[in-house]
C-alpha positions as CSV (number, residue, x, y, z in Angstrom):
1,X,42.1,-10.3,-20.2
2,X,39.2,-10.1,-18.0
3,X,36.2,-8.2,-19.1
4,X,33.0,-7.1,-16.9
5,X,32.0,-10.5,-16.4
6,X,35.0,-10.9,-14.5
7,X,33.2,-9.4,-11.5
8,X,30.9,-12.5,-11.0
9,X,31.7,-13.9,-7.4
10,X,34.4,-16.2,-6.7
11,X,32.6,-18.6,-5.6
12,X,30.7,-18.8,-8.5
13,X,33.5,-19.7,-10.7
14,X,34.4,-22.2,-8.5
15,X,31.8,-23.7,-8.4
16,X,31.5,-23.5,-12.6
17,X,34.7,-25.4,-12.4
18,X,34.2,-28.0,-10.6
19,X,30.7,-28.8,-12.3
20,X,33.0,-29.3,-15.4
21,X,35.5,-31.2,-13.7
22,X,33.4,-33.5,-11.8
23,X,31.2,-34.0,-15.5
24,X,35.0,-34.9,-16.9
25,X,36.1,-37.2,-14.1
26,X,32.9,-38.9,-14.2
27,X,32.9,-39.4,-18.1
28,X,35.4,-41.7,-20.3
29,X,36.3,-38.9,-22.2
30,X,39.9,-38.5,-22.7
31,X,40.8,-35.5,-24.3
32,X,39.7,-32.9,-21.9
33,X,42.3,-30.4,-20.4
34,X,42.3,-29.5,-16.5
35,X,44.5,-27.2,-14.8
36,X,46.1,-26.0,-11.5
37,X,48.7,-24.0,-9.5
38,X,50.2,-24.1,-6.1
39,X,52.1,-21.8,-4.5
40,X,55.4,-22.4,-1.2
41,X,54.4,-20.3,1.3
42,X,51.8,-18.0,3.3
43,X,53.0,-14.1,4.0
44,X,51.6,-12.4,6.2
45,X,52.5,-8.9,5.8
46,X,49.2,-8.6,3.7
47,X,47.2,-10.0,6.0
48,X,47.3,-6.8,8.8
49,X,46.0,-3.4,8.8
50,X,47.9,-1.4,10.6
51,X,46.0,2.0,12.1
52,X,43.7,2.6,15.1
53,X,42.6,6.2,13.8
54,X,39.2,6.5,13.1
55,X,38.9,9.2,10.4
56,X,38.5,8.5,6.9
57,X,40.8,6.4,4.8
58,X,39.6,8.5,1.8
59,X,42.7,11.3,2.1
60,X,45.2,9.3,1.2
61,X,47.4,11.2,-0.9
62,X,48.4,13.5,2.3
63,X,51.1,11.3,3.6
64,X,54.7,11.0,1.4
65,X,55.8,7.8,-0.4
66,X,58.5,7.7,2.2
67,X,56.2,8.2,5.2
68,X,53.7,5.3,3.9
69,X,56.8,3.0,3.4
70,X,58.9,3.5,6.2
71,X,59.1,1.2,9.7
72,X,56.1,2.3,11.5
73,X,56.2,0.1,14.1
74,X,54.2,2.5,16.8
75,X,50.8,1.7,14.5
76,X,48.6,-1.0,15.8
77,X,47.8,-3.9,14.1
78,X,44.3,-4.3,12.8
79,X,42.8,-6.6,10.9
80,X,40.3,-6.1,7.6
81,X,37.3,-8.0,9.9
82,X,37.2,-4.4,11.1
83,X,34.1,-2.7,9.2
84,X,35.5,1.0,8.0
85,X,35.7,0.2,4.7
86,X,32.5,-2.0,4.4
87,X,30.5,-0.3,6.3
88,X,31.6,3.0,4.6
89,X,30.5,1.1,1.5
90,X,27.0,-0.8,2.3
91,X,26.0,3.4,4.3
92,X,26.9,5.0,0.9
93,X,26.0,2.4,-2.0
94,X,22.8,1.3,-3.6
95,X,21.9,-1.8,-1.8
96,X,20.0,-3.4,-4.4
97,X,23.0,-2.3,-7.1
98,X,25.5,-3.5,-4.2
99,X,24.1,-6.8,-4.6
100,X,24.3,-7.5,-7.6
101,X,28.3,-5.6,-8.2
102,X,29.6,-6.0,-5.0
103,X,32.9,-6.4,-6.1
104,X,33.4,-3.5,-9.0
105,X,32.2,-1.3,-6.1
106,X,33.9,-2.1,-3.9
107,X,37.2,-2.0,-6.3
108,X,36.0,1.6,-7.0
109,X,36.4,2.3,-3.7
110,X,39.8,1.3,-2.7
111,X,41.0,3.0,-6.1
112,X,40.9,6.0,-4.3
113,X,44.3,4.8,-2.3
114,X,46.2,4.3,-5.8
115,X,47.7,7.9,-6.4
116,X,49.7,6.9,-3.1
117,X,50.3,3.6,-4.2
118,X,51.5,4.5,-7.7
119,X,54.2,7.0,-5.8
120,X,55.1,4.6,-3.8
121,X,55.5,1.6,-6.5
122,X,57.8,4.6,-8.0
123,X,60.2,4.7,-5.1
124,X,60.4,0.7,-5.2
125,X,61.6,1.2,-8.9
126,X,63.9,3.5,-7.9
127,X,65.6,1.3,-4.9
128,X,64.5,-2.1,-5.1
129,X,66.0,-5.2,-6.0
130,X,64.6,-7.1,-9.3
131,X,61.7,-9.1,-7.5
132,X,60.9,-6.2,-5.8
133,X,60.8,-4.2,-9.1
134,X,59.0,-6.6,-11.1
135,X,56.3,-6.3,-8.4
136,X,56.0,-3.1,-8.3
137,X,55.7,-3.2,-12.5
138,X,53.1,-5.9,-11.7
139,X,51.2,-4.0,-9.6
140,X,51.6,-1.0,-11.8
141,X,50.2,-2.8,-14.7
142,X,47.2,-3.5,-12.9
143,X,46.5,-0.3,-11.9
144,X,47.2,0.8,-15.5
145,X,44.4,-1.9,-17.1
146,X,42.0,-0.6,-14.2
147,X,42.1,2.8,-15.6
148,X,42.0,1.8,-19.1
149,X,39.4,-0.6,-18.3
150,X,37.3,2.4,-16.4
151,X,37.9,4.8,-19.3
152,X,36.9,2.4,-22.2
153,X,33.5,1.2,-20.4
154,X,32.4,5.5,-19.7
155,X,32.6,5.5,-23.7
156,X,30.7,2.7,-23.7
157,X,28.6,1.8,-21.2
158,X,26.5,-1.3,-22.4
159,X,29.6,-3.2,-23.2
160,X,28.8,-6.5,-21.5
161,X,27.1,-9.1,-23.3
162,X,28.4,-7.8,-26.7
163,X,31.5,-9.9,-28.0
164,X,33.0,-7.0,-30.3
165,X,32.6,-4.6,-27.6
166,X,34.6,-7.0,-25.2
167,X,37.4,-7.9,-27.7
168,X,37.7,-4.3,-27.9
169,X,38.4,-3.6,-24.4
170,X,40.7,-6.7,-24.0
171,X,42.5,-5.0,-26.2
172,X,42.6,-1.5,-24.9
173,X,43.3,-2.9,-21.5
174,X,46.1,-5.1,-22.7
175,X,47.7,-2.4,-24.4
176,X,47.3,0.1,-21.5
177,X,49.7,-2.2,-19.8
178,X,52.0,-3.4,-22.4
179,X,54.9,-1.2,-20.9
180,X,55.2,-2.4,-17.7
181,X,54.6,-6.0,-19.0
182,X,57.6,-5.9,-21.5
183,X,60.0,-4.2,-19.0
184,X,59.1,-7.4,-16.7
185,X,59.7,-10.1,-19.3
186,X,62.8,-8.0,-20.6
187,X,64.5,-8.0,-16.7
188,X,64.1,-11.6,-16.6
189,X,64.9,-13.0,-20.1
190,X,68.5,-11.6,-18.7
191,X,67.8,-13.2,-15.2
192,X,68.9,-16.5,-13.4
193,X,66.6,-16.0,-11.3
194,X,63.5,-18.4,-11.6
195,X,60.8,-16.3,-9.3
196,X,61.9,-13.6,-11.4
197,X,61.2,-15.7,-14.8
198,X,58.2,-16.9,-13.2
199,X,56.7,-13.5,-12.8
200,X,57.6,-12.5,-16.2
201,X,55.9,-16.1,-17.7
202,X,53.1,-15.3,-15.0
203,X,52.5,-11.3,-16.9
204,X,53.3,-12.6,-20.5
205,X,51.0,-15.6,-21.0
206,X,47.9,-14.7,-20.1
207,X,47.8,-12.1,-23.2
208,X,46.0,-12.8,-26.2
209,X,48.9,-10.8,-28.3
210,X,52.7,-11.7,-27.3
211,X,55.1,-8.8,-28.3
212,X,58.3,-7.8,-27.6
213,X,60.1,-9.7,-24.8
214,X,57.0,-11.6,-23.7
215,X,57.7,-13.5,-27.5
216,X,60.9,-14.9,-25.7
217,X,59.4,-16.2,-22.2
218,X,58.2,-19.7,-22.3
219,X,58.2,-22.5,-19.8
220,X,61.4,-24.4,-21.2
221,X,63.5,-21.6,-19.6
222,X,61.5,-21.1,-16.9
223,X,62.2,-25.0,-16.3
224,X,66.2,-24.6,-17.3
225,X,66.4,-22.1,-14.3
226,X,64.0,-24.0,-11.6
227,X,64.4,-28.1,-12.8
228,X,63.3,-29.0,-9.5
229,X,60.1,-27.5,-9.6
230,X,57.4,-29.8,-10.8
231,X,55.1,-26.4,-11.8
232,X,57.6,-25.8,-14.5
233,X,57.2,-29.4,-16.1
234,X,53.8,-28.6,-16.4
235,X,53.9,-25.7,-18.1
236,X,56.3,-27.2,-20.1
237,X,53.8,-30.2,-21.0
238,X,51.6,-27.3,-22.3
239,X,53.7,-25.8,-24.9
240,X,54.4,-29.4,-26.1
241,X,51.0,-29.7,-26.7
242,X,50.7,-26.9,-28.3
243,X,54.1,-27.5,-30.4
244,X,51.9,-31.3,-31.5
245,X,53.2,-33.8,-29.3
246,X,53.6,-37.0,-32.1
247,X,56.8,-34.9,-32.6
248,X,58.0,-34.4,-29.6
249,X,57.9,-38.0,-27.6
250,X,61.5,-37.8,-26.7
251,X,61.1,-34.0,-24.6
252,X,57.6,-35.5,-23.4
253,X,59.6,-38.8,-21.9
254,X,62.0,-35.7,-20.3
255,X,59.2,-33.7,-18.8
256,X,57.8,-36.9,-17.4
257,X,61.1,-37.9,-15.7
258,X,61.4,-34.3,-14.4
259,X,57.9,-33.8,-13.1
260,X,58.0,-37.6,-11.4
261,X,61.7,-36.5,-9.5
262,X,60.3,-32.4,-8.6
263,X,60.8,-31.5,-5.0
264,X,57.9,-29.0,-4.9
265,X,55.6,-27.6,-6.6
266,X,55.9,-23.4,-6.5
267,X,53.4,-21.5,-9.2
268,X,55.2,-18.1,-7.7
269,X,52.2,-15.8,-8.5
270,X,52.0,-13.9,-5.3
271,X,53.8,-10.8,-6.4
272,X,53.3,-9.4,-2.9
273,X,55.7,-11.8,-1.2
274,X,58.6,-9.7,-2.7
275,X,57.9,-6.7,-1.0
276,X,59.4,-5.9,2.1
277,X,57.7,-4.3,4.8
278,X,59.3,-0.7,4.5
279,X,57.1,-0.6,1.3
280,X,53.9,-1.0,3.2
281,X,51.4,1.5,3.5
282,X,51.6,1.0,7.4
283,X,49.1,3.6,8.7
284,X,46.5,3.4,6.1
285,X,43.8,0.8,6.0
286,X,42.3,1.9,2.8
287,X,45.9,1.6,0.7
288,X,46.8,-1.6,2.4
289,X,43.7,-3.3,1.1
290,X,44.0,-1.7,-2.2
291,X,47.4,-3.6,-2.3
292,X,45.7,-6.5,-1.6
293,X,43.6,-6.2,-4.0
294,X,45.6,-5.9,-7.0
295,X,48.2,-8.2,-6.4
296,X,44.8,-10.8,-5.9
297,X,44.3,-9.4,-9.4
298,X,47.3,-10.2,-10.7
299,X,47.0,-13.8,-8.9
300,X,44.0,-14.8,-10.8
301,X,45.2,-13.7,-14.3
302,X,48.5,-16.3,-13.6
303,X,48.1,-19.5,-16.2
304,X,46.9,-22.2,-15.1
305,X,49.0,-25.6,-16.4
306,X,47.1,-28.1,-18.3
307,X,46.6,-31.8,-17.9
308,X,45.8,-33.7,-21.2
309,X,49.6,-34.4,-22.5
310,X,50.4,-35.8,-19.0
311,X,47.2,-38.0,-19.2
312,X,47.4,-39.1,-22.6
313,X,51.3,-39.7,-21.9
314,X,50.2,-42.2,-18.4
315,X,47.8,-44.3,-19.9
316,X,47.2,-47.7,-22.8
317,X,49.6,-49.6,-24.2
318,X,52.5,-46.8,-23.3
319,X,52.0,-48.1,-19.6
320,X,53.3,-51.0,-21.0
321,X,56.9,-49.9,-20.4
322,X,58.0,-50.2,-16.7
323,X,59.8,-47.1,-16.6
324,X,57.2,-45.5,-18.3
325,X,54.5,-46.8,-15.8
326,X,56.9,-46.1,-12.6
327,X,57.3,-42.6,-13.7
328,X,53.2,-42.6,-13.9
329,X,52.9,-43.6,-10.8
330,X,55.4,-41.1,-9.4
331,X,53.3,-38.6,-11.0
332,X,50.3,-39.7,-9.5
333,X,51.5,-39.5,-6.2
334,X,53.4,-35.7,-6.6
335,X,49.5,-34.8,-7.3
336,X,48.5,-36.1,-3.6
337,X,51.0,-34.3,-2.1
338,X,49.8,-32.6,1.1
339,X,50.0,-29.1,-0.5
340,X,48.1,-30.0,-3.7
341,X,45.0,-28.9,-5.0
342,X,41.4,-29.9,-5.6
343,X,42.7,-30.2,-9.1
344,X,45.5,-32.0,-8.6
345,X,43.3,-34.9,-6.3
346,X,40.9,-35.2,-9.3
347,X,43.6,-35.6,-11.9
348,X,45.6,-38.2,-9.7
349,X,42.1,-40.0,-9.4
350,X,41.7,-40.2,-13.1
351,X,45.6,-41.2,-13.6
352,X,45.0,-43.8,-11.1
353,X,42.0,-45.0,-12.7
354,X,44.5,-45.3,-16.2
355,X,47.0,-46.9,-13.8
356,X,44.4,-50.1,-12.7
357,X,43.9,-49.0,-9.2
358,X,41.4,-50.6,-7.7
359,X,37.8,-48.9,-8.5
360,X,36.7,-48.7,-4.5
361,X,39.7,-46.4,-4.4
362,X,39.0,-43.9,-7.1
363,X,35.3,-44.0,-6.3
364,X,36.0,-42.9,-2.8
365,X,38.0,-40.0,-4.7
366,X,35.5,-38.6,-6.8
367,X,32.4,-39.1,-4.5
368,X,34.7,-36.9,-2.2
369,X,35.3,-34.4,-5.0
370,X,31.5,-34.3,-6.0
371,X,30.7,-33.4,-2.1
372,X,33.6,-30.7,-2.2
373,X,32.0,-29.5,-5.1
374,X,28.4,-29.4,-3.6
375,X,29.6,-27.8,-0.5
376,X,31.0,-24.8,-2.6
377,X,27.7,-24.7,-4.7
378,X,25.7,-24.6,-1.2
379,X,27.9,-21.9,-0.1
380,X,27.5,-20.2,-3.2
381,X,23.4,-19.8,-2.8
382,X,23.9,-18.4,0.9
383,X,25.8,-16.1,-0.1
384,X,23.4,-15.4,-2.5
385,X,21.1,-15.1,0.2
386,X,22.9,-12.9,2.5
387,X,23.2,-10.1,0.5
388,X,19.2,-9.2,1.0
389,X,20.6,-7.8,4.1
390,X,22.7,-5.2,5.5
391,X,24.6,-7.4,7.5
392,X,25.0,-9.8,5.1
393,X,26.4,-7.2,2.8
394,X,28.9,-6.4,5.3
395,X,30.2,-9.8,5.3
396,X,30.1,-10.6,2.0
397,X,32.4,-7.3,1.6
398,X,34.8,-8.4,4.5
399,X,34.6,-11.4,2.4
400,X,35.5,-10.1,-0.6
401,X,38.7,-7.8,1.2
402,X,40.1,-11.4,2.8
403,X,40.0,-12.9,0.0
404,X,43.8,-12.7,-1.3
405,X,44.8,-14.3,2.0
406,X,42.2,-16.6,2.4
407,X,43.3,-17.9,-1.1
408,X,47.0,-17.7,-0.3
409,X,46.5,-19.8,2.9
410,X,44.5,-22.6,1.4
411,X,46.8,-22.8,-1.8
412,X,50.3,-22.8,0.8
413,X,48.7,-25.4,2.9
414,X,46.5,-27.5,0.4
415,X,43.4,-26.5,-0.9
416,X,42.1,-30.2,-1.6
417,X,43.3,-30.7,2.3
418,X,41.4,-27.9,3.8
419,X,38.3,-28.4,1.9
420,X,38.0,-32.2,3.4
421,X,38.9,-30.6,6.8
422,X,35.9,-28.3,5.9
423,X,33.9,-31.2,4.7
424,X,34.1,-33.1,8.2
425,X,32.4,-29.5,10.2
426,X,30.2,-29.1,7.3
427,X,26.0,-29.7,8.3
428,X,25.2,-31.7,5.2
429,X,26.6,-35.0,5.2
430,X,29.1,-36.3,2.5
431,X,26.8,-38.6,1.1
432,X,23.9,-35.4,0.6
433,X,27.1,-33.4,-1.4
434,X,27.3,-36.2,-3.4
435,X,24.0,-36.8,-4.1
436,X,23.8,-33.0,-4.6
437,X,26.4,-33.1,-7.3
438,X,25.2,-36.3,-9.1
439,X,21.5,-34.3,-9.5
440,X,23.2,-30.8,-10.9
441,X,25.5,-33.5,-13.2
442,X,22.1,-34.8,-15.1
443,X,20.6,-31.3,-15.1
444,X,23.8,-30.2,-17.0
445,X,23.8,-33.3,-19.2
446,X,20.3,-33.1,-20.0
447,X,20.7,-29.3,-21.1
448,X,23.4,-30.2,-23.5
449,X,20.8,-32.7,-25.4
């Protein structure tokens, strides 16, 4: 469950991540876990705002559920480049508090569409079909762990920083949510229907607590219900972990085979996707990017799969055996896929390394995963940087609304694809990334000693 600290910038964990990826794929260290999700396609009904009227967004509780969910097709499209919101935002706020909590403030902000949004998540209960509802219960939990999470932090104020404090609210907010969560897990442990499943394993794992029908969702039945999907094996290789893998070799050799033959590779954790457009808020900018941003909420709390088992399983004397090795290199290749992620590259590298490629090969791969990683870490100071202006506050809020879609796009088209695409218009060269990286890899080192 996140706590205040979950408000640093995006690109900030991203770039936290790859620093400890690219220490790991640079190391011989071969116990270290690494993780990833993908998702099938791009929606686009997120992706437009749909009003030309120029008053305020803030009166959004005048209009009925049924008028905010119902064709509107005379409103014009608009998109969230367009500044209301933002510049509503950088006129009203603190600039030097903006700054530094850009993103709880702006969250603040579109809270003032959720009285609408919780009526209309209501009528979606009331008439939907079971995706539909377990996305509105989705998006109902989250609005549900934003109020406990505001409530909690008025009591106590200085919360961040202090570990008891922050179990404390994980807690409250996990429990202020609890309802929806079960009534998710409990529609799909009686489902078929693996997007379903996958939304209720999606809701239920990231918990620190598992009660009532979260304790019967786990990844083998999410796999028994989608074999095909290669996401599923992963998850699957992470409860064998967890389960202590020197007794379960035969279900490893399984999971292997499956995850070697999957078709794609679907992590399902854009709740949004199920909602058809008569539940859109067509006419009101401020409750379509309040949507946005909760189901972006919800995207970022999914579980991540891990990577050890399948490492430890593709590697030594067990490549030995041919099948075993052919499956391996199956593997290997499902994780260059077109639609994969930076993750998955780095991984495959590392697998290909176990599997004797030839070292040119995987050094070309992680010298092009230490300049992807640079990149973001360069990105990440001019960001800092724009935000000692008004303009740059502006963008770094339009940012900050695009930033569901933006995500969705590069994870449906490949995230390590669009980053090298990126890497080709970017104005440092691939060999200063890299050289970059190398130098923030011996400052890290050297702090650990």
């Amino acid at each position: 469950m996140k706590s205040p600290k979950r408000y640093k910038k995006l690109w900030f964990l991203f770039v936290l991540l790859f620093l400890m990826l690219s220490l790991w794929w640079g190391s011989d260290t071969q116990h270290r876990d690494a993780s990833t999700s993908a998702v099938d396609d791009t929606y686009v009904w997120f992706a437009r705002l749909n009003s030309d009227s120029n008053s305020k967004s803030k009166s959004v509780t005048s209009a009925s559920p049924a008028q905010k969910f119902t064709d509107a097709s005379s409103t014009k499209t608009r998109s969230h480049d367009e500044p209301d919101i933002c510049s509503d935002i950088v006129k009203t706020s603190d600039h030097g508090r903006l700054a530094k909590d850009m993103e709880p403030i702006l969250e603040r902000y579109l809270r003032q569409a959720d009285p609408a949004i919780e009526q209309a998540l209501m009528q979606i209960l009331q008439t939907g079909d079971p995706r539909q509802k377990g996305s509105a219960l989705a998006l109902q939990a989250e609005i549900q762990e934003s109020k406990a999470r505001d409530r909690f932090l008025d009591l106590h104020p200085n919360c961040e920083n202090n570990e008891d404090c922050e179990a404390q609210l994980s807690m409250a907010v996990e429990s202020a949510a609890k309802t929806q969560i079960d009534a998710i897990a409990k529609m799909a442990v009686y489902s078929s229907d693996p997007k379903l499943y996958a939304m209720a394993y999606n809701a239920c794992k990231p918990l620190a607590a598992q009660r009532g029908f979260c304790t019967q969702i786990n990844a083998t039945q999410w796999a028994s219900r989608d074999p095909e999907n290669g996401t599923t094996w992963m998850h699957v290789f992470q409860e064998l972990s967890r389960a202590g893998a020197a007794e379960n070799q035969s279900m490893i050799a399984n999971a292997l085979y499956k995850l070697s033959k999957a078709k794609r590779f679907d992590a399902y954790i854009d709740v949004s996707s199920y909602l058809s457009e008569q539940f859109m808020p067509k006419e009101d900018t401020l409750a379509q990017a309040r949507m946005q941003n909760l189901a972006w909420q919800v995207l970022i709390k999914s579980p991540l799969p891990h990577y050890s088992l399948i490492i430890n399983a593709c590697k030594g004397n067990l490549l030995d055996d041919g099948n075993r090795r052919q499956m391996c290199e199956e593997i290997t290749q499902q994780l260059l896929r077109q639609d994969g992620s930076i993750i998955d590259f780095g991984i495959a590298r590392k697998m290909g390394e176990n599997l004797g490629w030839d070292k040119t090969t995987t050094q070309v791969m992680q010298e092009e995963i230490l300049a992807i990683n640079a990149m973001l870490r360069d990105r990440a100071k001019k960001t800092e940087l724009q935000l000692k202006s008004q303009e740059g506050m502006l963008l770094a809020c339009r940012e900050h609304l695009n930033q569901f879609n933006q995500g969705i796009k590069m994870m449906s088209e490949g995230e390590y694809k669009q980053y090298r695409l990126e890497l080709d218009q970017y104005p440092l060269s691939r060999a200063e990334l890299v050289h970059i990286s190398r130098e923030a890899q011996k400052a890290a080192q050297a702090s650990k000693n």
